[in-house]
Structures are given as C-alpha cells and as structure tokens.
N, C-alpha and C positions, 0 to 999 in steps of 0.2 A: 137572537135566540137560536136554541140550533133546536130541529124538528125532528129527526132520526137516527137511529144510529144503524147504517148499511149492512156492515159486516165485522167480524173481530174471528180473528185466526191464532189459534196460538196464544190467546190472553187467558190464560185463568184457566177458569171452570167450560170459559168457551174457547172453544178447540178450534171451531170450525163455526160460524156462527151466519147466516145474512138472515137479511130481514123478510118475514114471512108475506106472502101477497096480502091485502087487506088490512094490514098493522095502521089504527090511527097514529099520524104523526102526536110529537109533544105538544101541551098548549103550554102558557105561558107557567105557569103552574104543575108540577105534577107529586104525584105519591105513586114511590115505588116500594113492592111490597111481596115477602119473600120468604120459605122458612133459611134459618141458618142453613151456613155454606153455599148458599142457590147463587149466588153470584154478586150481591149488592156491592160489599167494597170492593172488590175487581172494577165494578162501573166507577166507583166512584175514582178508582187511581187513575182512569182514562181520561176522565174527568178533570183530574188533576195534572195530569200530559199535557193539556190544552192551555193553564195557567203559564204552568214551566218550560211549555215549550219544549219539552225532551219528555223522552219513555220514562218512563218508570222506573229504577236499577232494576227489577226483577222482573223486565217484561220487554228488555230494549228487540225483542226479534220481533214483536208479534204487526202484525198488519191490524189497520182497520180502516174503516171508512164513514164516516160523519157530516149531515148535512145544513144546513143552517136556512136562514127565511128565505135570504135572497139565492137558492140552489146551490149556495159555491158547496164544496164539498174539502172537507180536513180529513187529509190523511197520516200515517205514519212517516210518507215521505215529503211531505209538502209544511211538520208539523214546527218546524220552527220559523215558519210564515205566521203563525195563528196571531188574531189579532182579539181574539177573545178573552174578557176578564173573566177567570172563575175562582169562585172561592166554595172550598170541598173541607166541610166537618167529615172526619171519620178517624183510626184507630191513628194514622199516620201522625196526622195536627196533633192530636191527644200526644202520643211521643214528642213530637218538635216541638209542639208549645209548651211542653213544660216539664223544663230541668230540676229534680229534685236532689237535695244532696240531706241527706239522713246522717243517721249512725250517734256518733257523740258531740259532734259538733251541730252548732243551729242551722239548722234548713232556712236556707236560704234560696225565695223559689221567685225565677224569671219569668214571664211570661210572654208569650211572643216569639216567632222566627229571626225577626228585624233584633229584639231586643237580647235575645240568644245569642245572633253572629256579632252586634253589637258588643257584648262581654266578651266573646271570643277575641275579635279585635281589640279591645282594650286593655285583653290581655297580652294579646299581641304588642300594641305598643310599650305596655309595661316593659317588657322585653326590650324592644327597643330604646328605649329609652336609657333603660339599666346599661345595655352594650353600649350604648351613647356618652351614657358616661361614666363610665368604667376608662372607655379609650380615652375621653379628651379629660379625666383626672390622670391617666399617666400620661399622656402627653404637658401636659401642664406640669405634673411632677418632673419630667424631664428637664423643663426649662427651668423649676428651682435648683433641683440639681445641678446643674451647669451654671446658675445665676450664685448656688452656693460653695461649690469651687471656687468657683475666679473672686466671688467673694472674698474666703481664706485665703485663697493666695495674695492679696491685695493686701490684706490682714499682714501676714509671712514677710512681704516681701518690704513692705514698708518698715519692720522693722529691721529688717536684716539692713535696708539703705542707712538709715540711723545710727545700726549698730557700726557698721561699716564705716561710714564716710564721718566718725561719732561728731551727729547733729547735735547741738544743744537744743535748741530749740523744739518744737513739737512737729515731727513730721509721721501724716496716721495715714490709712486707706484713702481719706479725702483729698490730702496732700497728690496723693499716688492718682488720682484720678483725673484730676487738672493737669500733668505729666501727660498722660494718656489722651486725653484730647489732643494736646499740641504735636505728637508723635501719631496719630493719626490721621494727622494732614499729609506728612511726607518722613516714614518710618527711616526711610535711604540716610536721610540728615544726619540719624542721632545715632550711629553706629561707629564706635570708638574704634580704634586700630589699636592691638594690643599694646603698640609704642605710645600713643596718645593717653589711654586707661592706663598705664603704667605712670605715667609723668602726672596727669590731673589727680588720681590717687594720691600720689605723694604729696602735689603741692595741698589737695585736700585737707589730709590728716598730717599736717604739720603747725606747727605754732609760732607764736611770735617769735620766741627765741630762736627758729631756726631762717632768720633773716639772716641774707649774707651782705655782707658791703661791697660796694660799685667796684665794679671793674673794667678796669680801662681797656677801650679797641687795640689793635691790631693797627701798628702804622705799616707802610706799607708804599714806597715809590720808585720805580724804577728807570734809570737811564740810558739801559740797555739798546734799547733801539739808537740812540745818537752814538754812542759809541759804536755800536756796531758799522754805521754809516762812514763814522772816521777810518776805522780799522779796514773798512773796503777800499778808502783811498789810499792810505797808507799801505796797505800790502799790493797793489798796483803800481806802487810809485816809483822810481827809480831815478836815483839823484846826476842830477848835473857834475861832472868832473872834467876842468883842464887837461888832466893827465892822468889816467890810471895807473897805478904802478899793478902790475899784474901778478907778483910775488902776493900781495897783501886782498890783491881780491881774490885770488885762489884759495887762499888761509884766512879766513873769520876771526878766527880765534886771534892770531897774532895781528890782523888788521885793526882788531878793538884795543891789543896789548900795547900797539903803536899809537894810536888815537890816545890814549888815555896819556900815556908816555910825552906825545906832543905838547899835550898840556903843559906837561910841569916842566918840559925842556922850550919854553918859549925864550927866554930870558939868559937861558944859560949857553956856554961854549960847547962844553965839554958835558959827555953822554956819563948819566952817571951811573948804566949798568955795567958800561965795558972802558969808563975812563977812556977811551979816545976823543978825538978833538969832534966835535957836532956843527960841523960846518952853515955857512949861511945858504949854501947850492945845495945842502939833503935840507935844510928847513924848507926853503923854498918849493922843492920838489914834494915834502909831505904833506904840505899848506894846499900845493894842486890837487894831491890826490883826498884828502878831507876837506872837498868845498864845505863852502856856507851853506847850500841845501842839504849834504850829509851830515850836516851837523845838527840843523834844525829839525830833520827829520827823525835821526837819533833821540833827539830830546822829546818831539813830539810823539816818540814810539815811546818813551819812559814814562811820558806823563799819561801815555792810555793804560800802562801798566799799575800806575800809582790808580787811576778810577778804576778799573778792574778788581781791585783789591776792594774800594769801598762798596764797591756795584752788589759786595754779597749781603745776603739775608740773614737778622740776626735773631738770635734762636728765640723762640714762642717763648713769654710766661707766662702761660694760663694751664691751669691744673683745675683735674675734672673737681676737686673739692673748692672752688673758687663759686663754682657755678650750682644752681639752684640743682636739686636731685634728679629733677626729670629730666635736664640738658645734659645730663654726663654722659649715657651712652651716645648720645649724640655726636659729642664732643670729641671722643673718641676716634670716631669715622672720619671727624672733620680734618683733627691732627694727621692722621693717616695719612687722607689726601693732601694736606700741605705738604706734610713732609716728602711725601713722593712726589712733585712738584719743583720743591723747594733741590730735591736732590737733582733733576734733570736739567733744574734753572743755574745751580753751581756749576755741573758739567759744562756748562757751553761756557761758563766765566772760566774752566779753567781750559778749556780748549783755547779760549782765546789768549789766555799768558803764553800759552805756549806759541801759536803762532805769530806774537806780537816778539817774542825773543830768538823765533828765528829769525826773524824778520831785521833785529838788533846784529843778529852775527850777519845776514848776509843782506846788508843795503840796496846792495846793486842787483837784486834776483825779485822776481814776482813770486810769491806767495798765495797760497787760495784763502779763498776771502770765508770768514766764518758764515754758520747758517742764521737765517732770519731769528734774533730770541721773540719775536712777538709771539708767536704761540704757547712761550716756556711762561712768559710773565704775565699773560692772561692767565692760563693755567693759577698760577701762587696767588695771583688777582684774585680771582672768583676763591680759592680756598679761602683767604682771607678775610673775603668777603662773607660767606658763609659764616665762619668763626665769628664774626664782629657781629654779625645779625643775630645769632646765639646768644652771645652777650649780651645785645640789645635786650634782646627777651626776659632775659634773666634778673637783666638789672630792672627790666621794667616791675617784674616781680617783687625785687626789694625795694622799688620805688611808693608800689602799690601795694603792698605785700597782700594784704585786706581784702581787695577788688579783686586780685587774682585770684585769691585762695575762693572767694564766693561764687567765681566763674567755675573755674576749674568745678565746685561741688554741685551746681547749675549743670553742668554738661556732663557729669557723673549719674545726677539722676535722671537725665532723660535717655540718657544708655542705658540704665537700668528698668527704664521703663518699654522701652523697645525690647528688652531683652524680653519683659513678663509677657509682653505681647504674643514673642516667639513662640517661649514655653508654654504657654498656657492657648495657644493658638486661640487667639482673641474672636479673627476676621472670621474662622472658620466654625465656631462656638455661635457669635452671631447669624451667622446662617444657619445652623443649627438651630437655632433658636427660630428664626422666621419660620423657618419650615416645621417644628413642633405647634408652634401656635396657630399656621395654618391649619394643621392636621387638626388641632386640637378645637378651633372655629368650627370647621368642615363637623367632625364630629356633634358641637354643639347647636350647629345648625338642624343636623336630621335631628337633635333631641327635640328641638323647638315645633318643629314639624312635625313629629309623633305626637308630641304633648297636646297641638293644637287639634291634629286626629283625633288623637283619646280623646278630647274636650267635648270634639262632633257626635264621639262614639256614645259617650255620655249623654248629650242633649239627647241623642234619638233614644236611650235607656228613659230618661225624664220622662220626653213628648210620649213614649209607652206608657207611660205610670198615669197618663193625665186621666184617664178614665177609670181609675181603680173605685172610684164614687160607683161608676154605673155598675160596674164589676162586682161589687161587693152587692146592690141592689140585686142584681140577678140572681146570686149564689142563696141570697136571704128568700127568692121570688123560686128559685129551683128547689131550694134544701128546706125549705118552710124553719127556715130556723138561720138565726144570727151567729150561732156561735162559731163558726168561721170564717173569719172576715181575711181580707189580704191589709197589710200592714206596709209600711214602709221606712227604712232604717238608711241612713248615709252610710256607705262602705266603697272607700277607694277611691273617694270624691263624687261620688254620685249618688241616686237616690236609688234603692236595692225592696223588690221585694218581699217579702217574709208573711209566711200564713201562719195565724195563727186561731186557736183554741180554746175560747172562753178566757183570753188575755191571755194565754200560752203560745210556746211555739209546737206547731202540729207537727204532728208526728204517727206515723202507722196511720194514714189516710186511706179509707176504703177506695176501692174500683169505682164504687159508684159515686164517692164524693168525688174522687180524683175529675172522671165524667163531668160531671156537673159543675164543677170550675171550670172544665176548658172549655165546655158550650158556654157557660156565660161568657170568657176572655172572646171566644170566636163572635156570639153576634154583639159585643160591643166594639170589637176589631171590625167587624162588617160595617157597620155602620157610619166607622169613621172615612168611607169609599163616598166623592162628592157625586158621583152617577153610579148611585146604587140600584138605580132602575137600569140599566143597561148591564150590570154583574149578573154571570151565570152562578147560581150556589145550591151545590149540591152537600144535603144533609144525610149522613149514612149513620141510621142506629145511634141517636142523643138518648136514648134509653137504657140502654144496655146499663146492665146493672141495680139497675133504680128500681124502689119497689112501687106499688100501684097508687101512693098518695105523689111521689115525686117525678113518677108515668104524668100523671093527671097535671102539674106545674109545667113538664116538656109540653106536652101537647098546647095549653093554656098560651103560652108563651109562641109557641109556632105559631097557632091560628091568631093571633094579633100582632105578630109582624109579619107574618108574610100572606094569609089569607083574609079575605075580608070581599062577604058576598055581594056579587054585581048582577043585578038583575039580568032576564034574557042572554046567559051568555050560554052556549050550546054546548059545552063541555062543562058546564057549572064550576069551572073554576073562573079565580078572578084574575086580573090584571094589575 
C-alpha cells in the first residue's frame, strides 16, 4: 500500500505541493473528499502514472514524491520501476472504456481498454490480411497468366505442326507436351540446320507417288599408281645398242621414219622410197642400231599409251532429279567437287602421253618422271565416295520410303518443339513462375498469421464479454431499473457488444447512465484481478451525475465491496 504522498510540483491544481508536518499517513482504506476543481482527479491521474508506469500526456514535466509501507519512495524519475497494481475509476476510464458509435447506424458499444486495443488490432489485421491477399491473388494471377500463354501457344503451335507437316492423324497440345519433356533433357539435340529442315520437310510432306527408283553407285578404280611406277622406269631407261648410227639419233623424227621403214624392208632388196638397191651391209647396220631392247621398249612405251587412254574417268550419270528432294542440293556440291578432281586427275593422264611420246621419239635420252597421281585419285575417291553415300541415302528412302518419311516428321516436331521452347522462353517462365508462387506463399503465410492474431484479438473480445451477466447485475443494482441491459451480437467473427433499451438499441444515453455503466464494467473488471487484496484502487466521483436515489445504489454498492467494519481498528477503517 502506499502511506503518503511527499510532494507534487507542477501537477495540476498543485503547483507546488509537500506534505504538511502532522499529516496522518493513508490506512488501508481511505475517502477523499473535495468541493469541484479542488484537486481529486489530478490525484487520481497520479494515481494512474503508477499503473502505466509513465506521466500522464498532460503532466509528463511535473515532479512528485510518493511513499509506500516498506519506506521505498516513487518518483517521477524512478517511475517506470513501479511495481504497484492500480486500478483508478474516474473521467479518463469513463472515455477508454467506452466506445460509442451513434448517429444512423447501430451503436455498437465495447467495453474495456484490452477489448478496445483488441478491435483496434483486428482491425488492424483485417488490413493486413486484405494486403495479404490482394498481393498473393495477383501474384497467383501472374502465374495463370503465364500458365495461360504458353497454354495458347501450345494450342497455336500444335496446330500449325499438323498444318505444316499435314499430320493425318490427331496431333493437339498433349501431343506437343510429351515433344517437350523429351527436348528438355538436351534442347542442343533437336535443333535442325536449315539444310537438314529443308530436306526432312520435304521428305515429310511428300507422298507415295513421289518415290524414286534405285540408283546405281558410282564405279570407280584406278591404276594409276602402277602405271606411274612403270613410266618412272621407262623414262630412266636407255636402251642397249651395237652401233649407234648417230645421224638417226640426232633426228627422232627420221629415227622412227627408219624404224617403221625397217619393218617393211626386212624381206626385200631394193628401198622402195628411192628404188635403189637395200643392201645386206645397211640391213645389218640398221638391225644394230634398232636392238631388241629399243624395240621392246618402244612397244612397252605404246602399250603405257594404250592404258593411259583407259586410265580416264567416265562421265557421272546421276542427275539431281534421280535423287530424293532433300539430296539435290547436296548433290550439287558433291558434282562440283568430282568434277574438279576428276579434272586435275586427267591432267596428270595427259601429262603423261605427253612424256611417254617423247620418250617414243627420243629412246636413247632420260625424261623426267611424272608426279605421284595418289593424291589426284584419292581426291575423285572420296568425291565419289561421298556421291555413292548420297545415293545410299536416297535409295534407302525409296527402299523405306514409309520409315523415312515418319522419321523425317519425328525430328520435324521435336525442332518444333525446341523452337516453342525458345519463343515462348519456357525455362525462363518457369522460374518465373517459382518465384511468383514464392512471393505468393510468402504473402499467404503473413495472411495466416494475421488471421491467427485476429483469432487471439477476438478470444480476448470474447474472454471480455464473459462477465456481461455481472455487468448487466450492477447496471440493474446502479440504475434501480432493467431497461438497459448490454447485449451481445456476432460482427466480424466475434462476439460485439450492443446496449440496448427496453429490447432497443440505446441511443442519446444520459451522463449519468453513461456513469453508471462504466462503474459497473470497472468493479466487474476489478474483480476479475487474482490478488485483488494487494491492487491499489482509486475511485474519483462514481456519482457525478446521478441523482439522490442512484447516489444511494453508489454508496450501497462501495460499502459492500470494499468497506466492511473491523472492530478496534484505530482509524475505523477496515482491512
């Protein structure tokens, strides 16, 4: 209990105030007693400092000094140490505990400080809750949006493949989906090269009738290198001879005109250009000079001549309309390079006539030896090769015609499905998407959390309401009269106040009933404190307004809760 009050400076009506020598301390009980203005609610907001712990808004400068059983003393500066319970009836409480709302709409009236911040908070969360979800229905609406795009376009796209690649069969959004799974394993795979989408289109959208029939390889062998081989001996060679006649190997030309001439004059006397006699001493002497190795050699220079001729390439027959649609431009390039091949690989065959016929007019002389042809007939090899592989392809197309054309439309729509991927940026959508739902969680999380607030905010609205029994007792024990009771209505999920008026809702409630309800809510609020013997409670003017029959119910009411006489006690108050 506290026994004094020291000093008060600057509060109120006391300016300047300490306590006079000879002032009996408080007893457990007291009555204070005043005309108006003399100071009573001023004590009582001091009073009320000591609950809250803080000044007053309208008093935060003033000093005081206050002392309790055990000496300690409360002050202004020490006052949010207080350990004191008080509970202080006066004009203040009468405002805080009770919210009226009039006018045209139903008064609906709260009762309580707790049940007051209570509403305030719940309306509070209402708010939050509304912000709560407001944000996670557009975020959510974001992710249908985005789920309804790629939708459509699934829609779009799947028919455009159909129209495209014209599917008989039924290919919809679900088709396009299962596409889409397999292309997002490894999107790299299914990306066509406008050469390869050119050729599987065609083979696609084409029909039976545009099967072509088989066409044969590309033969292709060459004996170039062994000839070559020979013609290096052969042009290094140099024939054995008895007797050169030296007229005949200075002149090629007439050296060959003799040789051939020998022939036909073996047999005979007489020369039958110039009719002289062709003796057996100029036979014998031109027999020396054309031995058996110039002659074998001759011939073996004729017959490189004779393979030289077959040694060449004969001309390609394959023509780009032989070949399935998608191989033509191909086919094109491939000719190209044969042909330029094919023309570097003649060159060297006809370099070599040529050095193999000089080699004819001058026997007895070295000649340079041709160059290696293995690079030239690799070269017409691989074109070749290429070309026949082409073919391959092609034929295998008319072979299968069916299987290919189902491939080809097979790896048409998983291009096209990588493609929708691209456009419709698939990868980048779904994270889009993670992150909207997150946001959108996150949001629905604080709703959950507010909601469960509001829920608490409410129980302690309820746990307020749980004494409106006593409440209404007191109002009938204060106002000698029933016809104002407090009522109770669900609004907003919880259970809501409302006074009312002979079964109405009140309305233009005097001062003095106003009064009289909030001292009955206040000592049924008191009451519900488990160490109400140790609460300090200060009552400032539960009169005020009231006339002399409901004077007589206040007083009534005070002397049987809180007075009640004890014999011998020396200040004849009780305990």
């Amino acid at each position: 209990m506290l026994t004094s009050i020291q000093k008060l400076k600057s509060f109120g009506i006391f300016d300047d105030y300490v306590r006079p020598a000879g002032m009996r301390d408080f007893c457990d009980r007291n009555v204070i007693y005043g005309w108006n203005y003399s100071g009573k609610t001023t004590l009582s907001r001091l009073f009320h400092a000591l609950n809250e712990k803080a000044q007053h808004p309208d008093m935060v400068s003033c000093k005081f000094s206050i002392t309790d059983q055990n000496g300690k003393t409360i002050t202004d500066e020490n006052l949010a140490d207080c350990t004191k319970t008080v509970r202080v009836f006066n004009s203040d409480f009468v405002s805080e505990s009770l919210n009226w709302n009039g006018g045209a709409f139903r008064p609906i009236l709260l009762l309580g400080v707790e049940a007051r911040d209570a509403k305030q908070k719940i309306e509070h969360y209402e708010k939050v809750i509304k912000r709560c979800s407001t944000s996670a229905s557009a975020h959510r609406r974001t992710i249908v949006e985005i789920d309804d795009k790629i939708s459509q376009g699934k829609t779009a796209t799947a028919k455009s493949i159909k129209t495209t690649l014209d599917i008989v069969e039924a290919f919809t959004a679900t088709h396009l989906n299962n596409l889409l799974l397999v292309v997002g394993l490894d999107e790299t795979v299914y990306t066509l090269t406008q050469e390869q989408f050119a050729s599987d289109l065609s083979l696609a959208t084409s029909s039976e009738k545009d099967r072509l029939p088989i066409v044969r390889s590309i033969l292709f062998t060459s004996t170039a290198s062994s000839i070559h081989a020979t013609a290096v001996v052969l042009f290094n060679q140099i024939p054995a001879s008895s007797k050169v006649i030296e007229s005949l190997r200075a002149s090629p030309e007439i050296s060959e005109w003799v040789s051939e001439g020998l022939t036909l004059h073996d047999c005979k006397e007489t020369c039958e250009f110039c009719l002289n006699p062709f003796t057996a001493a100029r036979r014998a002497e031109l027999h020396a000079h054309f031995s058996k190795e110039v002659t074998e050699q001759k011939q073996s220079l004729e017959n490189l001549l004779t393979q030289l001729e077959h040694l060449r390439f004969s001309k390609v027959d394959v023509r780009a309309s032989d070949l399935n649609a998608q191989f033509r431009p191909r086919l094109k390039l491939l000719l190209e390079k044969l042909e330029q091949a094919v023309f570097r690989y003649h060159e060297w065959i006809e370099s070599v006539e040529v050095s193999v016929r000089t080699k004819l007019k001058e026997q007895f002389a070295e000649v340079s030896p041709p160059e290696d042809p293995q690079p030239l007939v690799t070269a017409v090899s691989e074109a070749v090769k290429d070309i026949n592989a082409l073919i391959k392809d092609s034929n295998a197309i008319s072979d299968n015609f069916l299987m290919a054309k189902s491939a080809a439309i097979q790896r048409l729509k998983l291009h096209y499905a990588q493609q929708f991927c691209i456009d419709f940026s698939i990868d980048a959508a779904a994270r889009q998407k993670i992150d909207e739902d997150s946001k959108a969680k996150r949001f629905e999380a604080a709703m959950a959390v507010a909601k469960v607030k509001m829920k608490e905010q409410q129980a302690l609205i309820n746990r307020a309401q749980n004494g409106r029994e006593r409440i209404n007792e007191r109002i009938v024990n204060l106002l000698n009269s029933d016809a104002i009771q407090i009522d109770v209505i669900p609004e907003s999920g919880a259970d809501q106040f409302i006074l009312k008026r002979n079964g109405r809702i009140a309305k233009h409630l005097s001062e003095g009933e106003k009064t009289a309800i909030a001292f009955a809510f206040f000592l049924t609020k008191l009451l519900e404190d488990p160490e109400l013997k140790d609460v300090i409670v200060f009552i400032d003017d539960p009169i005020s307004s009231l006339d002399s029959n409901h004077i007589f119910q206040v007083f009534s009411i005070l002397k049987t809760t809180f007075f009640k006489k004890v014999p011998n006690c020396e200040c004849r108050n009780e305990r």
